[in-house]
Each structure stands twice: as C-alpha cells, then as structure tokens.
C-alpha atoms as an extended CHARMM CRD file, in Angstrom:
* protein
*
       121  EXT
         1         1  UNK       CA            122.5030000000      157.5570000000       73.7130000000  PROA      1               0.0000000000
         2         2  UNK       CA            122.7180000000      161.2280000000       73.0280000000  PROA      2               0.0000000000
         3         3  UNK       CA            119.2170000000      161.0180000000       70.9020000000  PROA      3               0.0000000000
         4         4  UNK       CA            117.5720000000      158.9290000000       73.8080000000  PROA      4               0.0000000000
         5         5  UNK       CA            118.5000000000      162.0590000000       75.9120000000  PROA      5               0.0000000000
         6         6  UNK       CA            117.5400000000      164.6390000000       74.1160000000  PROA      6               0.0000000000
         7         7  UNK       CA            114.0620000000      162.8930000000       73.0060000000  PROA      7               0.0000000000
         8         8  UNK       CA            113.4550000000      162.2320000000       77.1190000000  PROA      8               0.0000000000
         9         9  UNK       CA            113.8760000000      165.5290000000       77.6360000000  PROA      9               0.0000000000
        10        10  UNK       CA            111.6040000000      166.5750000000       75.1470000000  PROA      10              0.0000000000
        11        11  UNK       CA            109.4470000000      164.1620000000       76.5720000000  PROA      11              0.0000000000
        12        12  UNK       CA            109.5450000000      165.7820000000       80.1340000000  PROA      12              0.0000000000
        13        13  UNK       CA            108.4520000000      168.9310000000       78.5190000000  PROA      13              0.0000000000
        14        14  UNK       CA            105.8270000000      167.7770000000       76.7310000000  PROA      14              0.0000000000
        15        15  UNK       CA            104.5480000000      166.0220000000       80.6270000000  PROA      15              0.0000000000
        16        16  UNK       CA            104.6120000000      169.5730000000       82.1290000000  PROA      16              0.0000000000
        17        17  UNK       CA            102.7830000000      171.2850000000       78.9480000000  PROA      17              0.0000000000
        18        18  UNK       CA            100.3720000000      168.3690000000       79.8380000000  PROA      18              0.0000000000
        19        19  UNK       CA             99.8930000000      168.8010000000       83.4660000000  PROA      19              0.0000000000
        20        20  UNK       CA             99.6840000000      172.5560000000       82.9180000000  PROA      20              0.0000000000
        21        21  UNK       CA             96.9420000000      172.5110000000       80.4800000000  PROA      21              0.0000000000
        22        22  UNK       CA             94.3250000000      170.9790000000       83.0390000000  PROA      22              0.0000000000
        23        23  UNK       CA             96.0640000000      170.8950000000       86.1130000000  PROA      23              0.0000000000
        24        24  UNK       CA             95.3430000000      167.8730000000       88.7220000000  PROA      24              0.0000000000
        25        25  UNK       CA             92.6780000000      165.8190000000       89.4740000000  PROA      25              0.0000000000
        26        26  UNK       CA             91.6410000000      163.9970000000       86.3810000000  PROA      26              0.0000000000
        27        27  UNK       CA             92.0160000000      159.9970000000       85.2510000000  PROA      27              0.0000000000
        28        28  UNK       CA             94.8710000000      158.4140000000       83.6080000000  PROA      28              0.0000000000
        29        29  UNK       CA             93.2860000000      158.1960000000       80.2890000000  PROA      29              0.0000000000
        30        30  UNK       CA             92.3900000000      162.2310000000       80.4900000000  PROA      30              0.0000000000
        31        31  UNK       CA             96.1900000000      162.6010000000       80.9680000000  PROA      31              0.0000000000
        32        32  UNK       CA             97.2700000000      159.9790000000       77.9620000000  PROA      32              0.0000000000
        33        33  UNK       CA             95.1810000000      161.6900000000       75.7870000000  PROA      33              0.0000000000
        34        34  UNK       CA             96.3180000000      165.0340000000       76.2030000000  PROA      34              0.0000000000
        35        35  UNK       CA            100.0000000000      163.7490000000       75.9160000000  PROA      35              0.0000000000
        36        36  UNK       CA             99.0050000000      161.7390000000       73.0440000000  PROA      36              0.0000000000
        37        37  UNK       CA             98.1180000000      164.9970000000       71.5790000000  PROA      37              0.0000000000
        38        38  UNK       CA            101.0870000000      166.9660000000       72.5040000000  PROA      38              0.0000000000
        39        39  UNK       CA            103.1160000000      164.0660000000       71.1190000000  PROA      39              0.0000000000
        40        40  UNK       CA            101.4420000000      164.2510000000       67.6150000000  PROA      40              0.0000000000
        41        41  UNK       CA            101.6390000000      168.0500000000       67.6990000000  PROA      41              0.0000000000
        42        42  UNK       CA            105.3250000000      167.7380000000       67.8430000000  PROA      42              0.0000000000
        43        43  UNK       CA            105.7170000000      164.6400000000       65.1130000000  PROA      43              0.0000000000
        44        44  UNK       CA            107.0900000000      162.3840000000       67.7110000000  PROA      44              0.0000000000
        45        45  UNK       CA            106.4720000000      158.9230000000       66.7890000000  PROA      45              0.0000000000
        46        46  UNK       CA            104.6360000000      156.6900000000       69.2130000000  PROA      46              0.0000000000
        47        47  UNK       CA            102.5560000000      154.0380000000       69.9950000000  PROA      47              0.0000000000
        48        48  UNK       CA             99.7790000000      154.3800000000       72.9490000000  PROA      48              0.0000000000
        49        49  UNK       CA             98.6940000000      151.1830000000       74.7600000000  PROA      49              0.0000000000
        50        50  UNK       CA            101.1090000000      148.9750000000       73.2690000000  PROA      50              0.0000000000
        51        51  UNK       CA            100.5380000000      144.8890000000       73.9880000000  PROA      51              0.0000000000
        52        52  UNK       CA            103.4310000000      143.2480000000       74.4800000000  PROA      52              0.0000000000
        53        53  UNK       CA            103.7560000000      139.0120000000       75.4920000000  PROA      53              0.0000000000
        54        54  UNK       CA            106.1950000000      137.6380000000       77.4920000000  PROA      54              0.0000000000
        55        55  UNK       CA            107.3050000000      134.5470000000       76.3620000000  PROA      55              0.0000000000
        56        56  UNK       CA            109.4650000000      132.0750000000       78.4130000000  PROA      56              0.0000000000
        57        57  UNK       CA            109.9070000000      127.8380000000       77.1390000000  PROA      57              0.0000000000
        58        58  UNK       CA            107.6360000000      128.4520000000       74.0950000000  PROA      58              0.0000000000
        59        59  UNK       CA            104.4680000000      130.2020000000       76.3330000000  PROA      59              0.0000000000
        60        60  UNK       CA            103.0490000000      133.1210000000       77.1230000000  PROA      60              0.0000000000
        61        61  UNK       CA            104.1370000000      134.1920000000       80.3500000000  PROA      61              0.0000000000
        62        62  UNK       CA            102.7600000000      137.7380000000       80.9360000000  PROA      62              0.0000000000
        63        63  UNK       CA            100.8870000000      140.7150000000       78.9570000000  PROA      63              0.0000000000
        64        64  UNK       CA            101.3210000000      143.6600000000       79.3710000000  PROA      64              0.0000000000
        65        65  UNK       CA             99.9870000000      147.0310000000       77.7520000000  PROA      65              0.0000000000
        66        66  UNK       CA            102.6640000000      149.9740000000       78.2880000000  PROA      66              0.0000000000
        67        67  UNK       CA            101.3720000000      153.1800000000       78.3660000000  PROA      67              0.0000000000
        68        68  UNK       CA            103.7890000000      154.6470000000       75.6800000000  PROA      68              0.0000000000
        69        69  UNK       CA            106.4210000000      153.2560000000       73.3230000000  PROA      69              0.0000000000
        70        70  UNK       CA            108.0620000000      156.2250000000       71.8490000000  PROA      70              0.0000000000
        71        71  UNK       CA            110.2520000000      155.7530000000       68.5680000000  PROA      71              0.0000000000
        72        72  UNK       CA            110.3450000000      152.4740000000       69.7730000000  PROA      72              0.0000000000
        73        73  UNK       CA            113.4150000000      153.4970000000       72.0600000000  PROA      73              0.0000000000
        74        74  UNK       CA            111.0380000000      154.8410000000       75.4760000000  PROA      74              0.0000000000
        75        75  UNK       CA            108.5980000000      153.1980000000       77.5340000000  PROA      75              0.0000000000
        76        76  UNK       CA            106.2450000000      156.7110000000       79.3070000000  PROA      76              0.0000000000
        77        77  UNK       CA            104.0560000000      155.5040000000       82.2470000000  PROA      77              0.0000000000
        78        78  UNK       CA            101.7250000000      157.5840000000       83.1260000000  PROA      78              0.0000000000
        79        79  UNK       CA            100.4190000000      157.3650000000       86.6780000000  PROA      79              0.0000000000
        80        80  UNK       CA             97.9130000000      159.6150000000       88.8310000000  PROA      80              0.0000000000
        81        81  UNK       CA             98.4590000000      159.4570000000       92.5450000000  PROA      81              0.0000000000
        82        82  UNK       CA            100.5980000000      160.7950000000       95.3750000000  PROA      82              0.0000000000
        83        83  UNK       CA            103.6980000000      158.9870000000       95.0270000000  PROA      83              0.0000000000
        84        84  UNK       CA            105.7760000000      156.7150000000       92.5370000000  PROA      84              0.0000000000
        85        85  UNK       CA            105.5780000000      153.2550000000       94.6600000000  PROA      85              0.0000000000
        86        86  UNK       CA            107.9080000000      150.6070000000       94.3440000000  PROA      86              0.0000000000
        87        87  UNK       CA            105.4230000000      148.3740000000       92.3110000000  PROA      87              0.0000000000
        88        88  UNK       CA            105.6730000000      151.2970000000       89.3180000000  PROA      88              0.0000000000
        89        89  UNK       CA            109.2520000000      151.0320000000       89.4110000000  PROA      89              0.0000000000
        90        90  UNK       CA            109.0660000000      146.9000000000       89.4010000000  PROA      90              0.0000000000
        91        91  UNK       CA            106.4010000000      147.3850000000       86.1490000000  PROA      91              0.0000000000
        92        92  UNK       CA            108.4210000000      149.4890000000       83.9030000000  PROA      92              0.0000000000
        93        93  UNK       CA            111.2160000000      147.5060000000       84.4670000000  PROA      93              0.0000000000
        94        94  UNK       CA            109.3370000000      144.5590000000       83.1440000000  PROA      94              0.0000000000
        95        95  UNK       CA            108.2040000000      146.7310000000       80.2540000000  PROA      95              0.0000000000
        96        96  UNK       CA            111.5740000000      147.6020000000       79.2870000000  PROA      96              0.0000000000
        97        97  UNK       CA            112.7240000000      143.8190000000       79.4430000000  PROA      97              0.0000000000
        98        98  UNK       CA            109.6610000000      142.8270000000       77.7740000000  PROA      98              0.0000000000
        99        99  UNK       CA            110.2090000000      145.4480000000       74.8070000000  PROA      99              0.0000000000
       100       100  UNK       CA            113.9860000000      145.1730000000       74.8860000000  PROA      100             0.0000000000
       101       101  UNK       CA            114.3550000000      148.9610000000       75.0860000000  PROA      101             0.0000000000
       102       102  UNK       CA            116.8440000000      151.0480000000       77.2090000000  PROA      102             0.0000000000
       103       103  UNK       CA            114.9720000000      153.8680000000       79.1170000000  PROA      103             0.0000000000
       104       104  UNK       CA            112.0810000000      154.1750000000       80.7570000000  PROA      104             0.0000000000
       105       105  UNK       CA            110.1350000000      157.4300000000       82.4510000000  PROA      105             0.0000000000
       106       106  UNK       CA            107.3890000000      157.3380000000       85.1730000000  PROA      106             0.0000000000
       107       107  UNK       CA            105.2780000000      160.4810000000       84.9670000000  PROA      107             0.0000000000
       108       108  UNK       CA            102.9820000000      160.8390000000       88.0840000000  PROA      108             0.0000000000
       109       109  UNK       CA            100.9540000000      163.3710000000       88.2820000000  PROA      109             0.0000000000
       110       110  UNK       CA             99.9440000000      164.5490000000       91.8900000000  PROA      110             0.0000000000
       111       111  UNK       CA             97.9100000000      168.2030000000       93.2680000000  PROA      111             0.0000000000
       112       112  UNK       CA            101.1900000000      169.7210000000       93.3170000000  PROA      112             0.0000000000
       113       113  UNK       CA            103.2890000000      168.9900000000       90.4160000000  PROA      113             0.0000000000
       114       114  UNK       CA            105.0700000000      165.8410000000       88.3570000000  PROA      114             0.0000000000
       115       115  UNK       CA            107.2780000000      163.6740000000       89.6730000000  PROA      115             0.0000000000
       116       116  UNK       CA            109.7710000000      162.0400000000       87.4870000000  PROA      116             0.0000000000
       117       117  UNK       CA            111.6010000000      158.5840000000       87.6970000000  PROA      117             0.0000000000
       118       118  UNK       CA            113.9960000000      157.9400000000       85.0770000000  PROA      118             0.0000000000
       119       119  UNK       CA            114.8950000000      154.3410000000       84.9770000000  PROA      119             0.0000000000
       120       120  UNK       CA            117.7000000000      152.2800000000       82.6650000000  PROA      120             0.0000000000
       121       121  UNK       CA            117.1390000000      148.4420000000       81.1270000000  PROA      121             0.0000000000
C-alpha cells in the first residue's frame, strides 16, 4: 500500500502542475491532455480512456471508459465544474469495482483551485 501512496501523491502533484500551467476555464479533454503529458514526462505508466465491460450472468452489463488507469493500480477522474457531486463519487466507485483496483482520485478542477476526493475499493 505504501507504493499506492506514494504514486497518489505524485499524482496530486502532477494535477496542480496541470491546473497551474493554464489555469481554469478549459474542457476536460484540454485538462487530460496536459496530464497525459505530465504523466509521460515523469515515466509513469498509464492508460487514458480505458474501456472496461461489466459483465454479470455471462452479459455485458455496463461500459465504461475511465479517465485514467495508472500502473494499473489508480483510477484519475478528471472533472471540470464547481463541485465533486455525489454521482462522481457513485462512478469511480463503479470504475474501481469494474477494474478490480484499490484507489481511486477525483480531480475537479474549478476557478479557484483543485479539489481532491480520495476514494478506497
């Protein structure tokens, strides 16, 4: 657990080098990119807009595309809006269930900083 920590801590970092770089105000996919970048730039392993199935009696029960999947042990949502709702919380949930993976991290960007959610499977 001690690598998950110090990897989502790295990761926070990397959100705020992001959010500093351009500031607020700009799409989702302006924001992934620039993380995807910061990611690379620091040989973090990764995979952006990863499809995952859920499968329940044999069937496809849900798809779902998670923002992030990072060393295959983090799900990173990114989201750009005022708040964290409840429904973001509900999603990554389902991401981490979906991917079988321990943490996840919200990153919202908003006019006035990031807020963080850090959330356990």
């Amino acid at each position: 657990m001690e690598k998950i920590n110090q990897l989502s801590n790295k990761l926070i970092g990397l959100v705020f080098n992001c959010y500093n770089s351009i500031g607020h105000g700009f799409s989702e996919k302006v924001y992934q990119n620039i993380y995807s970048e910061l990611l690379n730039q620091n040989n973090i392993v990764f995979q952006k807009e990863k499809y995952a199935k859920l499968l329940k009696f044999g069937k496809v029960v849900g798809r779902y595309r998670v923002d992030f999947l990072v060393e295959n042990s983090i799900v990173v949502e990114l989201k750009c809006r005022k708040e964290i709702y409840t429904k973001d919380i509900a999603q990554v949930l389902n991401y981490l269930k979906t991917n079988n993976v321990k943490l996840g991290l919200i990153f919202c960007f908003t006019k006035k900083n990031v807020l963080i959610k850090r959330l356990l499977n």
